[in-house]
C-alpha positions as CSV (number, residue, x, y, z in Angstrom):
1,X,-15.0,-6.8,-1.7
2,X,-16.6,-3.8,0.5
3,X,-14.0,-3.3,3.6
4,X,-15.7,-3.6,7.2
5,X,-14.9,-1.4,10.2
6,X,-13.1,-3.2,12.8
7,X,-16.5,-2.3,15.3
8,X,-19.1,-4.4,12.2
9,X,-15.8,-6.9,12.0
10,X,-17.1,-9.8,15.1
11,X,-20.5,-9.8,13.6
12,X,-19.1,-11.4,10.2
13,X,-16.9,-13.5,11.8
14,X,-19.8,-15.0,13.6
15,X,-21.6,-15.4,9.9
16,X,-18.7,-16.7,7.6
17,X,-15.0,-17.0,8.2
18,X,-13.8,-15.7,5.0
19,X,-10.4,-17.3,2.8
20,X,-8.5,-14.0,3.4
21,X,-8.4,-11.2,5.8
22,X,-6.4,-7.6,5.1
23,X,-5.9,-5.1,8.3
24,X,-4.3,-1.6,7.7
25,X,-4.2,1.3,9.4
26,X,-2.1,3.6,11.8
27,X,-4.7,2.9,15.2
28,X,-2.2,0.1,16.6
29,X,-5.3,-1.2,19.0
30,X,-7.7,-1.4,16.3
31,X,-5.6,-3.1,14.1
32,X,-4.4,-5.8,16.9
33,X,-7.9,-6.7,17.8
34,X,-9.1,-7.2,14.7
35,X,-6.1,-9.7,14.1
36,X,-6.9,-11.2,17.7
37,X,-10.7,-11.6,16.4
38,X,-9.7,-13.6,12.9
39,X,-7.7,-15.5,15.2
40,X,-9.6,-16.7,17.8
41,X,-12.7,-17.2,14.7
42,X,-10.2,-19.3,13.2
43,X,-9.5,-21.5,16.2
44,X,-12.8,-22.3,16.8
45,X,-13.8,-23.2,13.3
46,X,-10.8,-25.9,13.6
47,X,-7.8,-23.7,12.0
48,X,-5.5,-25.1,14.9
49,X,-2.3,-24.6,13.3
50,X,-0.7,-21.3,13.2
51,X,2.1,-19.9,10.6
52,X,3.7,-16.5,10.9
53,X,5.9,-14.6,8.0
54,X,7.2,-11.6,8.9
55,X,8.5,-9.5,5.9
56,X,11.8,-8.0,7.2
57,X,15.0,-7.2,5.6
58,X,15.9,-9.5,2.2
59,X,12.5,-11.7,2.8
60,X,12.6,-14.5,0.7
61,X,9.5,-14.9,-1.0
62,X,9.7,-18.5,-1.9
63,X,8.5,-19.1,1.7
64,X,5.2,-17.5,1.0
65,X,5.3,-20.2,-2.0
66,X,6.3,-23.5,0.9
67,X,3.7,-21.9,3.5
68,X,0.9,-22.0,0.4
69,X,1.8,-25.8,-0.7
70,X,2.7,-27.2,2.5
71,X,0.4,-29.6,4.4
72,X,0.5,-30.0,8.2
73,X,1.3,-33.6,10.1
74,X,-1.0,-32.6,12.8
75,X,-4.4,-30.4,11.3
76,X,-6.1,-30.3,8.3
77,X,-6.8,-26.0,8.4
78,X,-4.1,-23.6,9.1
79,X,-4.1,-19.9,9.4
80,X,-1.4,-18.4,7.4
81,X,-0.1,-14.8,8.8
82,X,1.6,-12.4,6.9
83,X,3.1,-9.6,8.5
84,X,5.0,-6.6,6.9
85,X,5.3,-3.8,8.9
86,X,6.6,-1.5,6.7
87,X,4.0,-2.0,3.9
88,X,6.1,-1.9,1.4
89,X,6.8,-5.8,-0.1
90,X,9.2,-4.8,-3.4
91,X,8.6,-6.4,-6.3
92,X,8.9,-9.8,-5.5
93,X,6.6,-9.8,-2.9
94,X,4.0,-7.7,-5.0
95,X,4.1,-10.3,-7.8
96,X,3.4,-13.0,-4.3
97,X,0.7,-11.3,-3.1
98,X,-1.1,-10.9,-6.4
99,X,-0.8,-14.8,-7.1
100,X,-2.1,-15.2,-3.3
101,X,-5.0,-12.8,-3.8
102,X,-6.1,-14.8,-7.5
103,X,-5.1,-18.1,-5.6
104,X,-5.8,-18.3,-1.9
105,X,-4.2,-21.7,-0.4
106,X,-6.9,-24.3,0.0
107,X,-7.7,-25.1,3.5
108,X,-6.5,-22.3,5.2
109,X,-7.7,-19.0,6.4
110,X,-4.6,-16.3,5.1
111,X,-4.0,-12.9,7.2
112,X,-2.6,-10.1,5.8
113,X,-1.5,-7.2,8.2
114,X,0.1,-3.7,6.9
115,X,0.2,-0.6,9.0
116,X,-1.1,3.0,7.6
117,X,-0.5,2.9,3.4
118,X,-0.1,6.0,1.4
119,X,-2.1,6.9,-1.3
120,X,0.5,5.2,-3.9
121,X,0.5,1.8,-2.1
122,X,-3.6,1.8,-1.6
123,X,-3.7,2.1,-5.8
124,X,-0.8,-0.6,-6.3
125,X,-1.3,-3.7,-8.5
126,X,-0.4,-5.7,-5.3
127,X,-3.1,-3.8,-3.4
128,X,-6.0,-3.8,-5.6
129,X,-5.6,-7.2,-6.2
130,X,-5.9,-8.4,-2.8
131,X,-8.5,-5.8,-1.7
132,X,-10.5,-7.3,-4.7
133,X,-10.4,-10.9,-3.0
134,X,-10.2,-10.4,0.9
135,X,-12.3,-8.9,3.9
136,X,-10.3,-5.8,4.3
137,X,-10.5,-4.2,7.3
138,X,-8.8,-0.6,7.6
139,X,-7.7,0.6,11.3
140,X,-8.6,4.2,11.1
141,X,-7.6,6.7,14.1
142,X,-10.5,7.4,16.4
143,X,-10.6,11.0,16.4
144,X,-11.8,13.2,19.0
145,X,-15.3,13.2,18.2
146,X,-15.4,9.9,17.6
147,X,-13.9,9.5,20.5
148,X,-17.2,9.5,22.8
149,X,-19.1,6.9,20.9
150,X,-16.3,4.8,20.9
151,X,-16.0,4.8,24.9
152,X,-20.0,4.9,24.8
153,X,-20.2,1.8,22.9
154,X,-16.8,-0.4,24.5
155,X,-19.0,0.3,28.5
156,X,-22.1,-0.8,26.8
157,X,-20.2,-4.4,26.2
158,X,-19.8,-4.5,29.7
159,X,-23.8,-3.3,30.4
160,X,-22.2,0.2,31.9
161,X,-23.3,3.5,30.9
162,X,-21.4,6.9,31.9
163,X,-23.4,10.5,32.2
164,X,-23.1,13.1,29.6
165,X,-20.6,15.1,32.3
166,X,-18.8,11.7,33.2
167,X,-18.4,10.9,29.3
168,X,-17.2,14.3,28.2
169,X,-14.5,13.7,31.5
170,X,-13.4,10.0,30.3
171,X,-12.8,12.2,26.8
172,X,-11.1,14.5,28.0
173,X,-8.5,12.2,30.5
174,X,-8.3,9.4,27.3
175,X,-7.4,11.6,24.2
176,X,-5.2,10.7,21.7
177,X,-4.2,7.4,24.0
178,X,-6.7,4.9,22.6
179,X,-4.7,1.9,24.4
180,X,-4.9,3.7,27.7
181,X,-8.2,4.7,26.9
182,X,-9.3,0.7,26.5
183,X,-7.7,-0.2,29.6
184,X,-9.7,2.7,32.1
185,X,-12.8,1.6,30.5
186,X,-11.7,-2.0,31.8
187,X,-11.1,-0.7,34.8
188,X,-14.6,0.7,34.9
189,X,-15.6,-2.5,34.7
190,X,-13.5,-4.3,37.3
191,X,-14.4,-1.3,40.2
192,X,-18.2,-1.0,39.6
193,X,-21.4,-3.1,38.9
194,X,-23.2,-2.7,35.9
195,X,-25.3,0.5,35.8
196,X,-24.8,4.2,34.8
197,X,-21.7,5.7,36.5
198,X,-22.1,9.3,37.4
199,X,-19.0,12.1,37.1
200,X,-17.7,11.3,40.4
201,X,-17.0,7.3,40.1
202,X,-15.7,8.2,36.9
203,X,-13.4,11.4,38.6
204,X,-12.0,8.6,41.1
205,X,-11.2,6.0,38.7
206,X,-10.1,7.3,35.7
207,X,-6.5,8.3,35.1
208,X,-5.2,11.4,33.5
209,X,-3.2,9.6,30.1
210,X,-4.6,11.8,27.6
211,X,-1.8,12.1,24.4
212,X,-1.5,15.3,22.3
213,X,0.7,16.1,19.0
214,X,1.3,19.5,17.4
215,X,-0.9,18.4,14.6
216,X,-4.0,18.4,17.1
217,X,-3.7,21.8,18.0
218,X,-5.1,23.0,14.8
219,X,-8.2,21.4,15.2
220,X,-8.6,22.8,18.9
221,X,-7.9,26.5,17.9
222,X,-10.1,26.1,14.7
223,X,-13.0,25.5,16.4
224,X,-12.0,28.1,19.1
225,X,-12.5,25.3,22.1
226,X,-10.3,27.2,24.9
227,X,-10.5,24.8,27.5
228,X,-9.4,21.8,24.9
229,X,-6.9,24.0,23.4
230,X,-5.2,24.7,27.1
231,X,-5.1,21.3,28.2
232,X,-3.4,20.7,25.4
233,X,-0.2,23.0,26.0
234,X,-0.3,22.3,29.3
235,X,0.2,18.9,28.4
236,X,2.6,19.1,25.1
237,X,4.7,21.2,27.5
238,X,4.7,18.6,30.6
239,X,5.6,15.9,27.7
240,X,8.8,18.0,26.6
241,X,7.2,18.9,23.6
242,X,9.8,21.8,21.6
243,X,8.0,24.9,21.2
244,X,9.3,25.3,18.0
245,X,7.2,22.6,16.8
246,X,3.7,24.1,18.4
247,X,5.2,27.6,16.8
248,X,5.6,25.8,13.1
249,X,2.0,24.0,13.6
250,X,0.3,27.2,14.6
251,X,2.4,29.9,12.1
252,X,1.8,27.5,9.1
253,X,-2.0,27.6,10.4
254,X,-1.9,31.1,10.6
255,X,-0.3,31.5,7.4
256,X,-3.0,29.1,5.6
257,X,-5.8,31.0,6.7
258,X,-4.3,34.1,5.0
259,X,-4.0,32.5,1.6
260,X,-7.5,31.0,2.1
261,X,-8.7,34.7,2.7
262,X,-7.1,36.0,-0.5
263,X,-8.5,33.3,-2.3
264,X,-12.0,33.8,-1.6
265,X,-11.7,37.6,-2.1
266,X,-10.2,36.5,-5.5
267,X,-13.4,34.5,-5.6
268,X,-12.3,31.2,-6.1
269,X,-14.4,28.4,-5.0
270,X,-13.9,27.2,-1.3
271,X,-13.4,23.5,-2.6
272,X,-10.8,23.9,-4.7
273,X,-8.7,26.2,-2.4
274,X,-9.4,23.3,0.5
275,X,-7.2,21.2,-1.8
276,X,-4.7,23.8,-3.0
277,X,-3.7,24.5,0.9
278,X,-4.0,21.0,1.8
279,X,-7.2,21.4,4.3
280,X,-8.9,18.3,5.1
281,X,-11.0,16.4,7.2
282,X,-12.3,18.8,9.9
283,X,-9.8,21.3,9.3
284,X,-11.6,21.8,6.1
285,X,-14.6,21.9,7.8
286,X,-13.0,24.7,10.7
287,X,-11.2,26.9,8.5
288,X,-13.9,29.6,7.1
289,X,-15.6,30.2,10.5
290,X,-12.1,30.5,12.2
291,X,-11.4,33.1,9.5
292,X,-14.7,35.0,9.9
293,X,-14.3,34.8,13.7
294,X,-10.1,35.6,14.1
295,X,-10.4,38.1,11.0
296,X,-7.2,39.6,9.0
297,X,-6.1,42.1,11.3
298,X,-5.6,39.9,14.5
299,X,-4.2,36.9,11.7
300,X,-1.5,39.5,10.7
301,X,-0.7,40.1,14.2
302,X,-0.5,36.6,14.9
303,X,2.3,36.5,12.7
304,X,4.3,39.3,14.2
305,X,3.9,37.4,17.7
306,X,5.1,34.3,15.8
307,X,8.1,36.1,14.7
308,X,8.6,36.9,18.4
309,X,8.3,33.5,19.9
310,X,10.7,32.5,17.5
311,X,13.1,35.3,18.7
312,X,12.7,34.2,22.3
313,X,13.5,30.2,21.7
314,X,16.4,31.2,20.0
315,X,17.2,33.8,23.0
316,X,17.8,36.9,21.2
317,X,14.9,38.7,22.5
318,X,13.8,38.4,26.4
319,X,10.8,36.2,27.9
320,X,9.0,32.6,28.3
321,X,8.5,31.2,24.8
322,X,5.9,28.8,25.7
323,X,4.0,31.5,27.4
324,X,4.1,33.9,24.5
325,X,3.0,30.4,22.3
326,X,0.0,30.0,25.0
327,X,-1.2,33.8,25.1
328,X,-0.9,33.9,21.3
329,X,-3.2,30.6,21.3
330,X,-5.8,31.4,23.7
331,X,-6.2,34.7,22.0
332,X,-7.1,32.8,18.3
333,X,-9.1,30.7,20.0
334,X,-11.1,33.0,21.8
């Protein structure tokens, strides 16, 4: 069965409620209001009773078996919930969850929910089998240029609009925190009539929660966006971030556009050497213009002032490692 995105998922709940739903994904609020969805689908088609099994520890799978059989005292439907937050079910609860996916309980709507899977678990018997037989719905990070049609499309829910300057703003205060970035967009709607919003309403009521990692920083340099790429140091180094994490993200960045370099001069095929090195999604996209523009000289550089920041957190050479990291940034970037 095709897999839906959590944004097409109310509109087939409102056509057909189907026998079995799967969620995955690592986007925690995507994932929790796509359950809260099937839910409250399932309570208004007359699914009133409610069982949760949460797969943890030595889960005894003979309850899956019970919760399948069993009829309720007190309602004729039931949704049946299975939880298992570390995606992984063993053996036993493979061999379950295969005989649920060829038999799905009569009478009752069945709700699968696993967080992010790896590659090995997404081809698993268990997996395919289910997949073949439920609505899957996969909770896939909103990333940042996503990120403005997603807040685009959750104020025109609530018949609000923002300005392209208010709207690149909201982005910039929101990202990498889609929770928070849910709630200000609620509080948009709670503080002002329906309507655009220009860049100052927006200014006043929107808090500063974005969320950074090391692993974003690749895509800010990369694309040689100065202003994103400061904001988020600034704000990797307010969270306590260790520099020797940004220093590893950027030097294995640095190092990755020198193979990709040699490779082309070697005149290998671009594709191939994006898998080779691991490139992908926009960083595959970001990686040949960054060389063109950065070039080998300055790259070679880069790694002699990577040598020194790593001097400095260790404290044999003098000087602010975090502002060495910064300078060394802003200068790839530029």
């Amino acid at each position: 069965m095709p897999s839906l995105s959590p944004e097409a998922l109310p509109g087939a709940l409102e056509r057909e409620l189907a026998p079995l739903y799967l969620i995955h994904g690592d986007e925690a609020l995507l994932a929790l209001e796509a359950a809260d969805a099937i839910r409250a689908a399932a309570r208004a088609a007359g699914y009133l009773e409610r069982e949760v099994l949460t797969v943890e520890g030595s889960f005894d799978w003979s309850r899956l078996r019970d919760a399948m059989s069993s009829v309720s005292l007190f309602a004729s439907l039931k949704l049946l919930e299975i939880r298992i937050p570390n995606g992984k079910p063993g053996t036993d609860g493979g061999e379950a969850l295969t005989r649920l996916a060829e038999a799905p309980p009569a009478d009752t709507v069945t709700l699968i929910v696993l967080p992010k899977l790896e590659k090995a678990q997404l081809s698993g018997k268990w997996f395919t089998a289910l997949a073949a037989k439920a609505q899957v719905i996969e909770a896939k990070p909103v990333t940042r240029q996503a990120l403005p049609a997603w807040i685009a499309g959750r104020m025109k829910r609530q018949r609000q609009s923002l300005s392209n300057e208010a709207l690149a703003f909201f982005v910039d205060r929101v990202e990498g925190n889609l929770l928070a970035a849910r709630q200000e967009v609620d509080k948009l709607a709670l503080l002002y009539p329906a309507g655009e919003l220009s860049l100052d309403e927006v200014r006043a009521a929107v808090a500063n929660v974005a969320r950074f990692d090391v692993f974003g920083l690749s895509e800010a340099w990369l694309a040689g966006d100065a202003p994103r790429l400061s904001r988020m140091l600034d704000g990797l180094e307010a969270e306590g971030e260790a520099p020797v994490l940004v220093l590893w993200a950027l030097a294995e960045d640095v190092r990755t556009l020198l193979k990709l370099r040699q490779g082309l001069k070697d005149g290998r095929q671009l594709r191939d050497l994006a898998r080779e090195l691991r490139l992908w999604g926009a960083r595959q996209n970001l990686a040949e213009p960054a060389l063109r523009r950065v070039g080998p000289r300055r790259l070679m550089q880069a790694l002699s002032d990577c040598a020194l920041v790593d001097r400095q957190i260790k404290g044999a050479d003098p000087g602010d490692a975090w502002a060495t990291l910064r300078r060394l940034a802003m200068e790839l970037a530029a």
